[in-house]
C-alpha positions in Angstrom: 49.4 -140.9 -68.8 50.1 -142.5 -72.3 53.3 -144.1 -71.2 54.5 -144.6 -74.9 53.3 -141.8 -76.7 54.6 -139.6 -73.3 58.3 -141.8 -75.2 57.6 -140.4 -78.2 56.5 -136.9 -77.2 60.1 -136.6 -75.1 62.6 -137.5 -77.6 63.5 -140.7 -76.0 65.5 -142.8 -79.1 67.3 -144.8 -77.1 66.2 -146.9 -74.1 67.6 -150.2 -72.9 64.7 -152.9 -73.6 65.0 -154.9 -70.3 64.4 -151.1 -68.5 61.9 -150.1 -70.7 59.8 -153.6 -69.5 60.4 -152.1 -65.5 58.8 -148.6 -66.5 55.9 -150.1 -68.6 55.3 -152.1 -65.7 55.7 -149.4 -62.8 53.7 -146.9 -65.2 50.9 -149.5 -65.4 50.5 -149.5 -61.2 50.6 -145.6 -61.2 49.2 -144.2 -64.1 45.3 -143.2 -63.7 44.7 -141.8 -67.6 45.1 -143.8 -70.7 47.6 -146.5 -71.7 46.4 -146.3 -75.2 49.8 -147.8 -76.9 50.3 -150.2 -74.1 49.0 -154.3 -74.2 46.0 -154.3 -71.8 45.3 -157.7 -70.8 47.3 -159.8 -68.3 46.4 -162.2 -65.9 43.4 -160.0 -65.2 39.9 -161.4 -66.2 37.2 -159.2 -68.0 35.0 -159.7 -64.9 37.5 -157.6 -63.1 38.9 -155.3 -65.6 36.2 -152.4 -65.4 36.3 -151.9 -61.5 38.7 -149.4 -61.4 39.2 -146.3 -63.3 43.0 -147.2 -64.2 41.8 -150.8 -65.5 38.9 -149.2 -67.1 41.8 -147.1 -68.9 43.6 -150.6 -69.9 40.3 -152.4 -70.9 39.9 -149.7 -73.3 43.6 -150.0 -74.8 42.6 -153.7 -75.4 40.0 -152.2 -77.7 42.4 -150.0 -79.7 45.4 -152.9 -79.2 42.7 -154.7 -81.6 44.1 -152.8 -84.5 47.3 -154.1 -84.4 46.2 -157.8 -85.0 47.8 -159.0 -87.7 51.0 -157.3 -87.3 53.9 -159.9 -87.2 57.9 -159.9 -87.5 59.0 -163.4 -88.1 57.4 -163.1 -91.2 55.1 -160.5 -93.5 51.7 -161.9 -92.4 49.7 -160.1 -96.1 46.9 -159.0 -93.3 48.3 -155.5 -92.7 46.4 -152.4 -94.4 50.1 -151.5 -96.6 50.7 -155.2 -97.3 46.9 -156.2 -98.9 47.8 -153.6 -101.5 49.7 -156.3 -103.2 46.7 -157.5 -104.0 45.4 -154.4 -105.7 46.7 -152.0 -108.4 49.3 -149.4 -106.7 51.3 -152.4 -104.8 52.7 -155.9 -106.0 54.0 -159.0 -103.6 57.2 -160.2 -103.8 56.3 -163.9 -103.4 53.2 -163.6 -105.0 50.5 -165.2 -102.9 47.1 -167.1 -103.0 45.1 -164.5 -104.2 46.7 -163.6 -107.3 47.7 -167.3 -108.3 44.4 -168.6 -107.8 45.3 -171.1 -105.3 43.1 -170.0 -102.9 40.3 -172.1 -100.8 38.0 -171.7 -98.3 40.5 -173.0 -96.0 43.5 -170.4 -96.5 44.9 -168.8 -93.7 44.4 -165.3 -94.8 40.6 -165.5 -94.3 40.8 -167.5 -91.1 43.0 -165.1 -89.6 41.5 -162.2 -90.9 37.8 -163.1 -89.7 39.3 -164.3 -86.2 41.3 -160.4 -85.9 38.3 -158.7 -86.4 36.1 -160.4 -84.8 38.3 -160.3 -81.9 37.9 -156.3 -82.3 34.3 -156.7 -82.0 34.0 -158.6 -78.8 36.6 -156.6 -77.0 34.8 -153.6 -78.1 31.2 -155.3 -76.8 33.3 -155.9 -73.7 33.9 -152.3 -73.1 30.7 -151.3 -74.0 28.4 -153.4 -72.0 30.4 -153.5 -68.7 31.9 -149.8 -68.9 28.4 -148.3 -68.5 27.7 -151.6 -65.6 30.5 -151.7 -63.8 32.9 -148.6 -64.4 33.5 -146.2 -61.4 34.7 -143.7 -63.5 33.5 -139.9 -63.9 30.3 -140.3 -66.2 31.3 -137.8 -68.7 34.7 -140.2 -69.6 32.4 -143.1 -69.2 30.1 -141.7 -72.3 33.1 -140.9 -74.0 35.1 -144.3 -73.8 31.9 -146.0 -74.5 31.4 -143.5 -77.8 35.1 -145.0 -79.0 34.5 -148.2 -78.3 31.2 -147.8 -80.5 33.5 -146.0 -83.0 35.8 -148.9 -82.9 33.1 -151.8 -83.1 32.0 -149.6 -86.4 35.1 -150.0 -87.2 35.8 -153.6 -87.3 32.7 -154.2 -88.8 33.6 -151.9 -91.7 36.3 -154.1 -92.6 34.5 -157.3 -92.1 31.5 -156.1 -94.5 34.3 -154.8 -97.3 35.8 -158.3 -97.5 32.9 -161.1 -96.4 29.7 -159.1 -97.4 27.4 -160.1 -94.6 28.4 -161.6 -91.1 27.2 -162.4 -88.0 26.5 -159.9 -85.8 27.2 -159.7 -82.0 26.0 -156.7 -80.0 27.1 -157.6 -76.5 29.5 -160.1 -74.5 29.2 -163.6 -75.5 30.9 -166.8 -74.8 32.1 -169.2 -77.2 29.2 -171.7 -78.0 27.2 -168.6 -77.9 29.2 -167.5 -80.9 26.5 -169.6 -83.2 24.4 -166.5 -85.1 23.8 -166.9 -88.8 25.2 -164.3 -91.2 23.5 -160.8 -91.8 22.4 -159.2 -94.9 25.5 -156.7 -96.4 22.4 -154.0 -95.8 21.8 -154.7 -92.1 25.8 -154.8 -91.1 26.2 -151.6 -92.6 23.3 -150.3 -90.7 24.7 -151.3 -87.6 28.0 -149.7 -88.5 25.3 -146.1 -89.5 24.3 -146.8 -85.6 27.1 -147.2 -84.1 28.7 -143.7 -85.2 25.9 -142.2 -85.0 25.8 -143.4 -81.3 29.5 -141.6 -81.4 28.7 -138.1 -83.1 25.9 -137.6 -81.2 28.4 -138.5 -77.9 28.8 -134.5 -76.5 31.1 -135.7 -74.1 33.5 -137.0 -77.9 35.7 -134.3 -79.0 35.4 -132.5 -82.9 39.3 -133.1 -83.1 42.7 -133.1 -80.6 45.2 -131.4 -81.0 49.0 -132.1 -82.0 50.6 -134.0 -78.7 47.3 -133.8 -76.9 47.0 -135.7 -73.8 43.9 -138.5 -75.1 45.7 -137.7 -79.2 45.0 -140.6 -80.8 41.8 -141.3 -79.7 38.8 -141.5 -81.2 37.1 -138.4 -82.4 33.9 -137.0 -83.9 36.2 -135.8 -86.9 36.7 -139.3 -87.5 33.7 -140.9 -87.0 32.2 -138.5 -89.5 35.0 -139.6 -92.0 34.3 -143.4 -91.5 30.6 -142.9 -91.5 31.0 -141.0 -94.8 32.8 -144.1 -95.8 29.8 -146.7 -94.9 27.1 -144.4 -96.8 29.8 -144.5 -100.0 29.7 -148.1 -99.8 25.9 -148.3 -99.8 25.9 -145.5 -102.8 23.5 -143.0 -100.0 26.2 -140.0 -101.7 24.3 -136.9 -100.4 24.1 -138.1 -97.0 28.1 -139.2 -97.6 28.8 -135.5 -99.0 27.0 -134.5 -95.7 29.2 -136.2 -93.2 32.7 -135.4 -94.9 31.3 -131.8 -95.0 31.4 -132.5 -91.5 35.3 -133.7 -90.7 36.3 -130.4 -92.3 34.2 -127.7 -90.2 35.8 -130.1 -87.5 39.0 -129.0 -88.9 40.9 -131.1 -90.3 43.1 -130.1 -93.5 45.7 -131.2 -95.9 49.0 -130.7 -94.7 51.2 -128.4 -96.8 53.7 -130.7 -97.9 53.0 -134.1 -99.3 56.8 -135.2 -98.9 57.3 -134.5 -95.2 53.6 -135.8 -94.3 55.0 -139.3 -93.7 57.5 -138.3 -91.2 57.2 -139.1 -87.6 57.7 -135.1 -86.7 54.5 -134.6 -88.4 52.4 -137.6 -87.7 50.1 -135.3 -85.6 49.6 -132.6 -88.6 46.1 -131.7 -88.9 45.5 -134.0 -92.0 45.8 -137.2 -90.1 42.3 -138.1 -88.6 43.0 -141.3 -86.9 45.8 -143.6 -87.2 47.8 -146.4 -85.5 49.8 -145.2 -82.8 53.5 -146.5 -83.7 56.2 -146.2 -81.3 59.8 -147.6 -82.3 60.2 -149.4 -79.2 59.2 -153.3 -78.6 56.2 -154.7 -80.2 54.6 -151.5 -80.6 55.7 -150.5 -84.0 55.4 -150.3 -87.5 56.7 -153.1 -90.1 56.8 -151.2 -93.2 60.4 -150.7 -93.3 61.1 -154.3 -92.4 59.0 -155.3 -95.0 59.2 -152.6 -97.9 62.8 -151.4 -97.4 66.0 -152.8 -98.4 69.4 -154.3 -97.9 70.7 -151.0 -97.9 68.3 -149.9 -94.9 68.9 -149.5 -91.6 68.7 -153.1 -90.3 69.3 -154.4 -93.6 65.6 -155.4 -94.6 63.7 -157.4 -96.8 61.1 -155.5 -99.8 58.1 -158.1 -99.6 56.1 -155.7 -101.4 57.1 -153.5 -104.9 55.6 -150.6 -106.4 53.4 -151.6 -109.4 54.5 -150.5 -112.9 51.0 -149.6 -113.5 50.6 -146.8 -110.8 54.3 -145.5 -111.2 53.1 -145.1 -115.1 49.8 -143.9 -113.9 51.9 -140.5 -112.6 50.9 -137.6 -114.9 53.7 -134.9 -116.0 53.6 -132.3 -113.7 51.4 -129.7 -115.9 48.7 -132.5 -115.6 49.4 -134.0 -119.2 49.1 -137.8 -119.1 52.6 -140.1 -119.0 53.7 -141.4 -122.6 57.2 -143.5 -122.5 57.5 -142.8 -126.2 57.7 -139.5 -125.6 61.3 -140.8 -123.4 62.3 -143.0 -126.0 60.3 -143.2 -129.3 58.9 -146.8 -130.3 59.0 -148.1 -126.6 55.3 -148.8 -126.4 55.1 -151.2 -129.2 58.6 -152.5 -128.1 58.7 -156.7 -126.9 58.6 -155.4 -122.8 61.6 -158.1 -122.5 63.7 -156.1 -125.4 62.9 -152.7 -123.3 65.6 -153.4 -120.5 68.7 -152.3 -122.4 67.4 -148.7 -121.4 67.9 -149.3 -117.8 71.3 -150.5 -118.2 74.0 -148.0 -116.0 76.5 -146.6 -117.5 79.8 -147.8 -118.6 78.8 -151.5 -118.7 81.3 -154.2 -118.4 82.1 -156.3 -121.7 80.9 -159.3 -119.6 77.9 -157.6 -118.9 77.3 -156.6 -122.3 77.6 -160.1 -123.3 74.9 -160.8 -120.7 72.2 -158.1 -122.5 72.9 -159.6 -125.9 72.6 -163.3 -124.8 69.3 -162.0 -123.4 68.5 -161.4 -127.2 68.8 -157.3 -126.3 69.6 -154.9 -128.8 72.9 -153.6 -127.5 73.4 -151.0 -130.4 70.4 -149.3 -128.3 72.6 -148.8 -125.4 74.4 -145.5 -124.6 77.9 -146.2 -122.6 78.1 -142.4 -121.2 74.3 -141.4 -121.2 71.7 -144.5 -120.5 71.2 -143.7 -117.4 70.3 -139.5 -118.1 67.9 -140.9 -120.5 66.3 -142.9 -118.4 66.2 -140.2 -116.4 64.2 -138.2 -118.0 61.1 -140.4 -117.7 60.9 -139.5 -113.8 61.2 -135.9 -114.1 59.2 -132.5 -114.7 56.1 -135.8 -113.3 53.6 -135.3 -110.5 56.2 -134.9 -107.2 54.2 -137.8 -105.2 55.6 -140.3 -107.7 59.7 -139.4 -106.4 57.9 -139.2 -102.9 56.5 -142.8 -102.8 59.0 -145.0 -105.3 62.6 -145.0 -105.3 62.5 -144.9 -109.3 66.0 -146.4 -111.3 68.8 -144.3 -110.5 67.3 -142.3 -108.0 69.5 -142.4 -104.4 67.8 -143.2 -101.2 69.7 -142.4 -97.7 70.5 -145.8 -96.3 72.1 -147.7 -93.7 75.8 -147.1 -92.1 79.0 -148.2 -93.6 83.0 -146.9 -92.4 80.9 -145.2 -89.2 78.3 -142.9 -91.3 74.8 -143.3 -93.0 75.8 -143.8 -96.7 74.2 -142.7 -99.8 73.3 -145.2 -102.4 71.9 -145.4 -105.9 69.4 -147.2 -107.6 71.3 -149.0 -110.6 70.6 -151.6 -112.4 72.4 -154.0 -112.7 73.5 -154.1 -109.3 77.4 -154.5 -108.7 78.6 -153.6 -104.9 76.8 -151.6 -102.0 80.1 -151.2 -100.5 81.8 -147.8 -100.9 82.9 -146.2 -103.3 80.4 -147.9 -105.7 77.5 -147.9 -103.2 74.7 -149.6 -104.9 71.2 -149.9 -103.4 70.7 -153.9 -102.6 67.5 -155.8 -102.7 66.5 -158.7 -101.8 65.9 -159.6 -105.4 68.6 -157.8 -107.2 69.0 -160.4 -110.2 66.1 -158.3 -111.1 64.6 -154.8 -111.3 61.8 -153.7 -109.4 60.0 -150.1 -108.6 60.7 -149.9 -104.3 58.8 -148.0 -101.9 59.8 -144.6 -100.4 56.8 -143.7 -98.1 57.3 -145.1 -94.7 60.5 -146.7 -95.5 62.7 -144.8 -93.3 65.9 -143.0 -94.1 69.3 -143.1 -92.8 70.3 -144.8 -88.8 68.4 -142.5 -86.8 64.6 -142.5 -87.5 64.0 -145.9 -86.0 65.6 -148.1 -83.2 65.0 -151.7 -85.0 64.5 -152.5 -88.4 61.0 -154.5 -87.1 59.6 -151.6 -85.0 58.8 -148.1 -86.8 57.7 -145.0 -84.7 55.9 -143.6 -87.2 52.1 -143.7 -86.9 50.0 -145.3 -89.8 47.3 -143.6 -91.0 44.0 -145.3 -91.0 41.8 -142.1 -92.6 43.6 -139.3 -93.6 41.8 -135.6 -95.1 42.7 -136.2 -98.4 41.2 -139.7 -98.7 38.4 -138.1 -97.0 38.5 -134.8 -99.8 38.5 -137.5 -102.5 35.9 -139.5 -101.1 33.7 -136.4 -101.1 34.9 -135.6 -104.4 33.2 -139.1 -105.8 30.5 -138.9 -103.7 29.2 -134.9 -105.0 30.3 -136.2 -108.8 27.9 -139.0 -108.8 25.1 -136.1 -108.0 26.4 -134.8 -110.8 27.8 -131.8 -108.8 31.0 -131.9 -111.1 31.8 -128.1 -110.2 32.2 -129.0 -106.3 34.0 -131.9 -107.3 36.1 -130.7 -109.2 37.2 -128.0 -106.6 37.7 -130.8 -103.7 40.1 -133.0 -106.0 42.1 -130.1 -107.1 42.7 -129.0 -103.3 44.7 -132.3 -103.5 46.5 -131.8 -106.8 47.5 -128.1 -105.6 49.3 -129.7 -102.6 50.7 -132.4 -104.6 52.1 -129.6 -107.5 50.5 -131.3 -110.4 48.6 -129.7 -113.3 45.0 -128.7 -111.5 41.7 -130.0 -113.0 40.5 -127.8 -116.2 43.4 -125.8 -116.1 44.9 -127.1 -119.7 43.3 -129.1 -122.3 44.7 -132.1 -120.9 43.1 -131.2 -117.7 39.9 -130.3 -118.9 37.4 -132.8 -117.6 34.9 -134.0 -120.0 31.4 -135.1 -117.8 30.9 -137.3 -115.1 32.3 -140.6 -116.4 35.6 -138.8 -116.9 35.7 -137.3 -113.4 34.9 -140.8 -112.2 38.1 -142.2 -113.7 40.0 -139.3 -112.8 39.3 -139.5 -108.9 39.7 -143.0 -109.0 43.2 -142.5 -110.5 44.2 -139.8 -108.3 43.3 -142.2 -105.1 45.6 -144.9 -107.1 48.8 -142.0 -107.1 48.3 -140.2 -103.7 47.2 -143.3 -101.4 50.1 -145.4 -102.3 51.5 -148.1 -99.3 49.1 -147.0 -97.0 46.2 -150.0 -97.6 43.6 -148.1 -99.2 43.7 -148.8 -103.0 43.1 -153.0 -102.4 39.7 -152.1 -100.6 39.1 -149.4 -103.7 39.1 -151.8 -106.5 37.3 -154.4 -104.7 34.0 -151.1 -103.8 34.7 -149.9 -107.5 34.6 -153.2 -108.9 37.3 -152.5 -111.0 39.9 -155.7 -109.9 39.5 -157.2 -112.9 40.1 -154.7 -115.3 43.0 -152.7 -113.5 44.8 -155.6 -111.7 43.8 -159.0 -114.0 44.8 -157.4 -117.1 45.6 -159.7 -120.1 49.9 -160.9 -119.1 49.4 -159.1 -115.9 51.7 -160.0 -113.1 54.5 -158.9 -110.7 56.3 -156.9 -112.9 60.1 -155.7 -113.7 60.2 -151.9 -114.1 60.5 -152.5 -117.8 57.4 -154.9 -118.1 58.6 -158.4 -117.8 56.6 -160.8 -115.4 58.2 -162.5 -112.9 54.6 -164.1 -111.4 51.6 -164.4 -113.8 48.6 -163.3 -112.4 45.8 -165.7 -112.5 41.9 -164.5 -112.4 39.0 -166.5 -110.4 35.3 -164.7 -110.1 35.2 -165.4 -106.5 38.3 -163.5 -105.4 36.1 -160.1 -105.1 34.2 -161.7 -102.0 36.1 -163.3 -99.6 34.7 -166.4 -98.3 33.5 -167.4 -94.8 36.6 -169.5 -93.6 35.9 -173.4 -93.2 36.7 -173.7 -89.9 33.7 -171.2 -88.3 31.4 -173.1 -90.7 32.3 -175.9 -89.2 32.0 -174.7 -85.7 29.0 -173.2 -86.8 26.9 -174.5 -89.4 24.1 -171.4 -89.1 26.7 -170.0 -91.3 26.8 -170.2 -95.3 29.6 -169.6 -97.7 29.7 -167.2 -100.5 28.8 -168.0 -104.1 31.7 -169.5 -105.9 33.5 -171.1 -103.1 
């Protein structure tokens, strides 16, 4: 019995928190399946947490419970998936942070923390692994499955450790602390232990192809999705046939895209066929997600907080719908080569004030620019007949978002700029930066009072790999065999469910050789992957951080250009270093060039 999926799967919205804690805790004496949403480890020890099959059940959850390290709610902690975007090309952070300001050292929390998280995955994972098979008493078919997610799971957080450090220690089987003292791997050998490790999964029988929607062991690890991350490793290491192989693979498992790219991110269809493996989110206690704590709004349920922006860059990046690229000239001749400070008098809402006229043209704006009765249509204009994922993942300028309740009722409010009242009848969206303009998220930012409990605590499950990450991964992968044909074919499955112009379907469209194709899956990744922590991890395998986020005056951005935080380059930020503290405790370890 999964106690908090078995929540989710019933309905329940609305449970007391102090009687939720006495059925978490009578479910854990009775239940004999999985807990995989529940915390694992008490007051037992590891020596005794494999010796029955219920706590063989809860060791296991303390595997998967390693994902959510890193999740906090006093504070964004910058380690979640969605939040390191804002260090990449699709997302931007508030704040700014260390990263992007060149402030960083080897002795910054981030890496510390990060390291530590994943590392913590690892010897859980070891944990299960070594004393499942030694100590278990449960059935040996379950026993060679939980053992083949654990292996999944290990892969896993080695994965992530190799995309950011290049090269760690690694640790096969339980150790204790001073035995923690291994020097670093080669890049090459971790990511052959990551190969082994899913292998060791696919070749599990006893590991399903896929589950089904509300499944009893759903959200588990599955063969689907240890072909996907496998895939993933053999990108990384540029072995593309044998990565074109595996995400062959994860769709005769099948696995597809999900018709409609605006309703995919809603907790009613968190189980589609599309989602591969995620985070299990349930809205109840710690056990959610933060996304709309951190990327909605004042005018959210829970009145909330937007950390993290939309880039101007990706929300340019949309094409018009019949695939044509974005020009803002086309809007509103002579706006490219305009001073970006002069361009906010188009954003202005209508009917200004005369004191707030006086406040444009002490900003040195040209006010004979503005339209009283129609600024805000023209403005308009520049997010419509565009790619639909861009009105799906940004609440653009005078677009309306279903917020929070006022007078008894969920309320409607607009995007306007500048901001004057939320209250009704004006109903303004607030921010928590509205003395200037930003592009807000829309995916996973939930609407109205009733899709979540508690402004820190989403339901809504996260996606970790998804089918068309996995389609567009293929995609690159057959392109750089120069199999554009098959290529082409696999990103257009994705454009088709998006409703944009397909590839070669208009001159605009028409793709041009490999190099072009390149750029244009790496673009469509930057417009359909949006908030969900894949495009920071993209720049840093494309090498392309430099040139796409460290641009000449790049920074965190107003919607009509202006920087708020400069952005400031340093060579070393592509490789994270090895955090001072573990060389310290253990000086078989060396840093990274540049640090």
């Amino acid at each position: 019995m999964n106690f908090l999926r078995l929540i989710k799967n019933n309905g329940i919205t609305r449970i007391n928190k102090a009687g939720l804690g006495l059925m978490v805790l009578l479910s854990l004496g009775s239940c004999e399946n999985n807990l995989l949403d529940t915390a694992p480890y008490g007051s037992i020890s590891s020596a005794n947490m494999w010796v029955s099959d219920n706590l063989t059940d809860l060791g296991v959850a303390g595997v998967y419970n390693a994902l959510r390290l890193g999740i906090a709610t006093g504070g964004a902690s910058d380690r979640e998936l969605y939040q390191m975007d804002g260090m990449g090309f699709s997302s931007s952070s508030r704040g700014g942070n260390d990263m992007i300001n060149a402030t960083s050292t080897t002795s910054s929390a981030r890496f510390l923390n990060t390291w530590k998280e994943l590392y913590e995955g690892v010897h859980r994972a070891n944990d299960a692994i070594t004393n499942i098979a030694a100590k278990s008493p449960s059935a040996a078919e379950k026993k060679a499955r939980l053992i083949a997610e654990c292996k999944f799971l290990r892969a896993y957080f080695y994965l992530r450790l190799n995309q950011l450090f290049k090269g760690v220690p690694i640790y096969l089987e339980p150790v204790t602390v001073p035995e923690m003292n291994r020097p670093r791997e080669t890049e090459e050998k971790v990511w052959a232990q990551v190969i082994q490790d899913l292998t060791d999964a696919i070749n599990e029988k006893n590991l399903p192809d896929k589950y089904v929607a509300k499944a009893a062991n759903y959200g588990h690890v599955t063969k689907g999705a240890a072909y996907a991350l496998r895939g993933k490793a053999y990108l990384y290491q540029k072995k593309y046939a044998e990565a074109a192989a595996d995400f062959a693979k994860v769709k005769e498992a099948g696995y597809k895209l999900f018709a409609d790219y605006s309703k995919l991110f809603k907790e009613v269809n968190e189980q589609s066929d599309e989602m591969i493996f995620s985070l299990q989110n349930t809205g109840v206690d710690t056990y959610g997600s933060t996304t709309q704590w951190y990327c909605g709004t004042r005018s959210s349920f829970g009145s909330c907080w937007n950390n993290y922006y939309v880039s101007t860059s990706v929300v340019d990046l949309y094409e018009n719908k019949d695939g044509s690229k974005f020009d803002w000239n086309s809007i509103i001749p002579g706006y490219n080569s305009m001073p970006v400070d002069k361009r906010e008098v188009f954003f202005y809402r209508n009917g200004l004030t005369a004191a707030e006229i006086t406040t444009g043209t002490n900003k040195g704006l040209d006010m004979s620019l503005y339209l009283p009765n129609g600024n805000e249509e023209r403005i308009a204009k520049a997010y419509q007949n565009r790619d639909p994922r861009l009105v799906s993942n940004v609440i653009v300028p005078y677009a309306t978002y279903l917020g929070r309740p006022q007078n008894g009722a969920d309320q409607i409010y607009t995007n306007r700029w500048p901001s004057r009242s939320e209250t009704p009848p004006v109903l303004d969206l607030f921010t928590d930066s509205r003395s200037q303009f930003f592009y807000l998220h829309r995916k996973f930012v939930y609407e109205g009072s009733t899709e979540l409990l508690n402004r820190q605590f989403g339901p809504i499950d996260f996606p970790l790999i998804r089918y068309a990450d996995v389609l567009l991964m293929w995609a690159e992968a057959l392109n750089e065999q120069n199999k554009t044909a098959e290529a082409v074919a696999l990103v257009n499955e994705v454009r088709a469910r998006a409703g944009v112009g397909l590839l070669n379907s208009s001159t605009a469209t028409t793709v041009a050789g490999q190099a072009d194709l390149r750029e244009r899956i790496r673009n469509e990744r930057r417009v359909e992957f949006v908030n969900e922590g894949i495009n920071y991890f993209d720049e840093l395998r494309w090498g392309t951080l430099k040139e796409k986020v460290f641009t000449p005056g790049s920074g965190v951005n107003q919607i009509w250009g202006s920087i708020t935080i400069p952005y400031t380059w340093k060579d070393n930020i592509t490789v994270w270093p090895i955090p001072q503290t573990e060389i310290e405790m253990n000086p078989k370890l060396t840093q990274n060039p540049g640090w």
